[in-house]
C-alpha atoms as one frame of an Amber mdcrd trajectory, in Angstrom:
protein
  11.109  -2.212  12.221  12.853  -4.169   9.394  13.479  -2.741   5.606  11.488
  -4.571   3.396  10.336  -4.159  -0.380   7.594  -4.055  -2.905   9.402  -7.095
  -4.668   7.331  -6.673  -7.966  10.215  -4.069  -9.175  12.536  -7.634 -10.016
   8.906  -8.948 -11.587  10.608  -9.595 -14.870  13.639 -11.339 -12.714  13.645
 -14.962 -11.517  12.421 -15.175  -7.442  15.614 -16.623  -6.670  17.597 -14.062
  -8.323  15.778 -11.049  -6.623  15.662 -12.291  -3.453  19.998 -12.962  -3.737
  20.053  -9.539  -5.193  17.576  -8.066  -2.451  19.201  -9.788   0.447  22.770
  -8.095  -0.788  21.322  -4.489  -1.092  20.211  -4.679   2.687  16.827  -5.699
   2.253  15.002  -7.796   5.390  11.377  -9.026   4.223   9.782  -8.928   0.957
   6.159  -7.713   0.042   4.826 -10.088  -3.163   2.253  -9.178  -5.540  -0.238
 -11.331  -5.855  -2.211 -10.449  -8.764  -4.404  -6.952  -9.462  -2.428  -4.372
 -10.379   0.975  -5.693  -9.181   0.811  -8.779 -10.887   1.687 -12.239 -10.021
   4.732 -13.226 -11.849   6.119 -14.324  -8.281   2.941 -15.561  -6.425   0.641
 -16.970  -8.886  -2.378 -18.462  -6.794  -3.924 -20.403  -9.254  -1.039 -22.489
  -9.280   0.162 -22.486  -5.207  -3.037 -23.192  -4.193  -3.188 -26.302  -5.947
   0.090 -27.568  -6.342   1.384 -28.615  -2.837   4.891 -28.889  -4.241   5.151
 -25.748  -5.906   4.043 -24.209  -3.031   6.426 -25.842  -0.892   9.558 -24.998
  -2.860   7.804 -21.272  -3.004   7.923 -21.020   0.746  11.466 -22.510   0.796
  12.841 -19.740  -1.509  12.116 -17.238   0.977  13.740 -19.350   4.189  16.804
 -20.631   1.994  17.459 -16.437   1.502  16.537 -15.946   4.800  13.697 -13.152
   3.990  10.462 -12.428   5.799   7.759 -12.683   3.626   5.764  -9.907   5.208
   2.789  -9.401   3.293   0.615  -9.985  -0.207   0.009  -7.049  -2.042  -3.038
  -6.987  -4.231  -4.230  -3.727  -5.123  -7.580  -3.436  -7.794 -10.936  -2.584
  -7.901 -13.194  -5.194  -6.647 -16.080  -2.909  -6.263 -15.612  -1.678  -9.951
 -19.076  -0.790 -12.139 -17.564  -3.166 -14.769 -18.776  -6.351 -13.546 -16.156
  -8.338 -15.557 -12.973  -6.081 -14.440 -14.505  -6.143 -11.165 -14.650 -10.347
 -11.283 -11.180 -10.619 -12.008 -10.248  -8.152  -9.129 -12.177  -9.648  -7.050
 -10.730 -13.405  -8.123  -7.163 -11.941  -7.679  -8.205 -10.955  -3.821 -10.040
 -14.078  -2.834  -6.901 -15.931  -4.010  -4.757 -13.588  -2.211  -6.440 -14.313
   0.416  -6.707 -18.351   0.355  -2.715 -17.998  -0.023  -2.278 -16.162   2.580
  -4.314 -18.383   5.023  -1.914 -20.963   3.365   1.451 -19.130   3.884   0.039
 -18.255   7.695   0.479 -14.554   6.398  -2.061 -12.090   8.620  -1.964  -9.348
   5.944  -3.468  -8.373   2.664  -2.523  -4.864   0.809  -5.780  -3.241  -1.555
  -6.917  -0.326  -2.216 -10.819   0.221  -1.344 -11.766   0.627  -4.879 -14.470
   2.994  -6.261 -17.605   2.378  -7.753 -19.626   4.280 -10.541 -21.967   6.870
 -10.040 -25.209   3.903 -10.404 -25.775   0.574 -10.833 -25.264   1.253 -14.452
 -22.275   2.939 -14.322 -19.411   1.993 -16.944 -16.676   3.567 -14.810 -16.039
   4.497 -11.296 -16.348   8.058 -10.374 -13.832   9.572  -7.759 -15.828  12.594
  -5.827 -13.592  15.746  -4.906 -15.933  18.057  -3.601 -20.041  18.129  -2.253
 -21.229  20.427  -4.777 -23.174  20.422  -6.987 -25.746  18.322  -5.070 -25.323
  15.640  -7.400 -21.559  14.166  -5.482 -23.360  13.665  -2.391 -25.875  12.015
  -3.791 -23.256   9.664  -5.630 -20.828   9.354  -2.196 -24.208   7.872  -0.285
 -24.562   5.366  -3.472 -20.949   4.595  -3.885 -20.286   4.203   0.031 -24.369
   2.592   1.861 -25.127   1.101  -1.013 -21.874  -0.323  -2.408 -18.240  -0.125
  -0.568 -19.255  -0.847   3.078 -21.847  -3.801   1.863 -18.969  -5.323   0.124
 -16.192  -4.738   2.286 -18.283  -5.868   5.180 -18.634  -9.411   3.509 -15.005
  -9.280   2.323 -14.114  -9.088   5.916 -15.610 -11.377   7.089 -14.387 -13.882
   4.485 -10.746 -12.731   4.924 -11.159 -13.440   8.884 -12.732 -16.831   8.384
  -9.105 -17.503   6.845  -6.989 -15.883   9.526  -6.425 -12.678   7.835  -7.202
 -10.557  10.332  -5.557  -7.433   8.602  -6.908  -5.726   5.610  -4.361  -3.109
   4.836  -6.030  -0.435   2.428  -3.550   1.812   0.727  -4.977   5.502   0.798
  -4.932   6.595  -2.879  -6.693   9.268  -4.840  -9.035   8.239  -7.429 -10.938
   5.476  -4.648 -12.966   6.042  -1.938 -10.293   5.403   0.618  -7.848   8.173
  -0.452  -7.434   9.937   3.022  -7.129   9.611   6.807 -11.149  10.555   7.936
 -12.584   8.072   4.669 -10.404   5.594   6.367 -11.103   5.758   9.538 -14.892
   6.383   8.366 -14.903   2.227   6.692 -12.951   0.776   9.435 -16.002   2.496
  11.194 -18.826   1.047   9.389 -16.634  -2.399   8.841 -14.775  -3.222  11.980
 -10.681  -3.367  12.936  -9.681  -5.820  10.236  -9.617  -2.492   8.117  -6.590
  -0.943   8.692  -4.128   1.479   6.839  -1.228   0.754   4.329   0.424   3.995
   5.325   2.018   5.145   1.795   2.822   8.846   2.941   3.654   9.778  -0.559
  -0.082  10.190  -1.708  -0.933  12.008   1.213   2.197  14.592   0.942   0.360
  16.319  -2.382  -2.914  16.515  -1.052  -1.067  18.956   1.411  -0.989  16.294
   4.273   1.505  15.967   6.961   1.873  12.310   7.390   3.097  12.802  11.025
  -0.153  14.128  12.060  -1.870  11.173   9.602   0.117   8.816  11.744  -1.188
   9.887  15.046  -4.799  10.344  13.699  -4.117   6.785  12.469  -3.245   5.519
  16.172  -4.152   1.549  16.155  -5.155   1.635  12.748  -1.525   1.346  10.286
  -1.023  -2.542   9.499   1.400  -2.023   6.896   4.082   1.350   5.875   4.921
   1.723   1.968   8.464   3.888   1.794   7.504   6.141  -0.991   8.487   9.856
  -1.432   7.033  12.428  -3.126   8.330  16.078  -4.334   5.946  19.011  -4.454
   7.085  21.397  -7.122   6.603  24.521  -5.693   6.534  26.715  -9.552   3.884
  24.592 -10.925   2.027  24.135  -7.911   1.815  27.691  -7.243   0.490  28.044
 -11.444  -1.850  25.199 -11.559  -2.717  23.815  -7.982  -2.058  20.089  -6.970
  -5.023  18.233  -9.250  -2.914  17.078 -12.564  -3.825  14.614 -14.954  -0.584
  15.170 -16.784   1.684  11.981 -17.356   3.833  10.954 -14.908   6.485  11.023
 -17.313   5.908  14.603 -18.005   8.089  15.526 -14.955   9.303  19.081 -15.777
   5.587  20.468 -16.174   3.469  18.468 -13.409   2.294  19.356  -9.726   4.205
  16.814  -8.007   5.996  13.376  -8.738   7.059  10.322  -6.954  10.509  10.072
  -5.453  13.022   7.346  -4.721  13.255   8.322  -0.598  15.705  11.406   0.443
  14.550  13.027  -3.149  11.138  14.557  -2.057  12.272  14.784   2.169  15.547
  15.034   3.598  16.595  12.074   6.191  15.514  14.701   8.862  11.686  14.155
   7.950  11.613  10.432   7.371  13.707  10.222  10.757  10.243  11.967  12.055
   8.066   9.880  10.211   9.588   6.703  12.066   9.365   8.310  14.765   6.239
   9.239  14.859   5.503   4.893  13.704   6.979   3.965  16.901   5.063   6.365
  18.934   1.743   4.826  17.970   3.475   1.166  18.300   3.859   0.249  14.884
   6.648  -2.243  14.737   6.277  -3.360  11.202   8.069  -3.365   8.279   9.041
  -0.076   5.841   7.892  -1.480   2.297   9.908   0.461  -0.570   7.961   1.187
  -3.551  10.186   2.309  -6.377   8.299   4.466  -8.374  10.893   7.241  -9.392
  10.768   7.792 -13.363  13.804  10.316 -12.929  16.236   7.445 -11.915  16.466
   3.284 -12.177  15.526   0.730 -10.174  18.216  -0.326  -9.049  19.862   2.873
  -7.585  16.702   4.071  -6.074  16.347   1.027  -4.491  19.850   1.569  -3.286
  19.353   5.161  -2.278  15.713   4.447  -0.212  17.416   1.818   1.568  20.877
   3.802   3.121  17.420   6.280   3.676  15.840   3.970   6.087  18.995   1.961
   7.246  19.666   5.826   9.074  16.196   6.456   9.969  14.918   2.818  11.431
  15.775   2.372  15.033  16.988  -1.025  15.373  17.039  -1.822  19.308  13.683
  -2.280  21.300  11.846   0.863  23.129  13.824   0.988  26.093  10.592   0.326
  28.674  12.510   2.803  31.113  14.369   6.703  30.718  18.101   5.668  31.726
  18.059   9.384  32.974  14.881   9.277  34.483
């Protein structure tokens, strides 16, 4: 496994500049946004795809800082009631696409999105529970008659370009938030569905992301280092559903972490552990999402996180002991 980052933290930064700065903090392989909601200030399509030059010297910033570019992130809505928001998402994920085929990248990040309640709807509507009637009668629209129609075309488009891995981060508020609604559209879609494994959403819906992992088995194309601390006073007042802003730390359910903040090195030495068992040898993205400290020292912090938790060597094949 090799550290590697969400690089759209240095967005506002000069490629060249974050990369030097990235390769000096310890960082192996870079994850670039690629428009939706991470932006594109360091991967804008419109102009790599059609400007063989640009695209050259692009690709050449990456080898001259000797850094893996591991992945495209492009996480939006393409399956959005809003036709026109979900145009541009959709645009942003073609693209993504196109450029990857391009950069001979195999992997896309998303989310699955999450449509309205009808073909009407303004906004999408995220389903909790299966009563009353009425959610189940919006999941069967949102999922027969919507996601797995489009993400079955969407897959097969990405394939046609040699991107044979669709890595859908699991994230309240779209359909795709969980390990079964996962594993239930790789179902109905095929294998180039696969899992962004980001255990910090799953560790407030009361998951234990070394069980996800196994359940996952085959299935995780891509890991997002993200932590996330329960708080166990408001929790126990006001359950784990909160709307608050993120930037109201003190009073929600739960915020994000830089890593060692929510979980102590024991439990992310399990979570890698638990990676290798089910033969994921990919890269550990860090998302920076902590509002209680900068960017550059959690950065700092998640990586002396994962430079003790990552097992360098190969799987020995045989038990020396054995």
């Amino acid at each position: 496994m090799k550290i590697c980052v969400c690089e759209n933290l240095n967005a506002k930064k000069p490629l060249d500049q974050s990369l030097t700065e990235l390769k000096a903090a310890g960082i192996e392989a870079v994850e670039i946004g690629c428009g939706g909601y991470p932006g594109n200030d360091h991967a804008n399509a419109d102009i790599l795809l059609n400007d063989d030059k640009a695209f050259a010297e692009w690709l050449d910033t990456f080898k001259r800082h000797d850094m893996i570019l591991a992945a495209l992130s492009v996480h939006g809505n393409c399956v959005h009631p809003d036709p026109e928001v979900a145009a541009s998402f959709e645009k942003d994920f073609r693209n993504a696409i196109l450029l990857a085929e391009k950069a001979g990248l195999d992997t896309i990040i998303t989310f699955s999105g999450c449509p309205g309640d009808h073909p009407g709807a303004k906004y999408p509507n995220w389903v909790t529970c299966p009563w009353p009637d009425d959610f189940l009668k919006i999941l069967d629209y949102q999922w027969n008659e919507v996601l797995i129609p489009y993400w079955k075309e969407a897959a097969a488009f990405a394939e046609s370009h040699g991107v044979t891995k669709i890595a859908l981060e699991m994230h309240p508020g779209f359909c795709v938030y969980n390990t079964e609604t996962l594993l239930k559209l790789r179902a109905a879609v095929g294998p180039v569905i696969g899992a962004n494994f980001d255990p910090s959403h799953l560790v407030w819906q009361g998951m234990e992301p070394a069980a996800a992992i196994r359940m996952l088995a085959g299935a995780i194309y891509h890991v997002h280092a993200k932590d996330t601390k329960v708080d166990p006073i408001n929790t126990a007042r006001i359950g784990v559903l909160d709307t608050k802003h993120y930037g109201d730390e003190i009073n929600r359910a739960w915020v994000f972490r830089a890593l060692g903040y929510g979980h102590d090195i024991a439990w992310w030495k399990d979570l890698v552990s638990n990676l290798r068992l089910v033969g994921y040898d990919g890269v550990l993205s860090i998302e920076h999402e902590d509002s209680l400290m900068t960017t550059d020292e959690g950065l700092h912090k998640a990586v002396a996180v994962l430079k003790e938790a990552i097992m360098k060597e190969p799987k020995p094949s045989t038990m020396s002991w054995a």
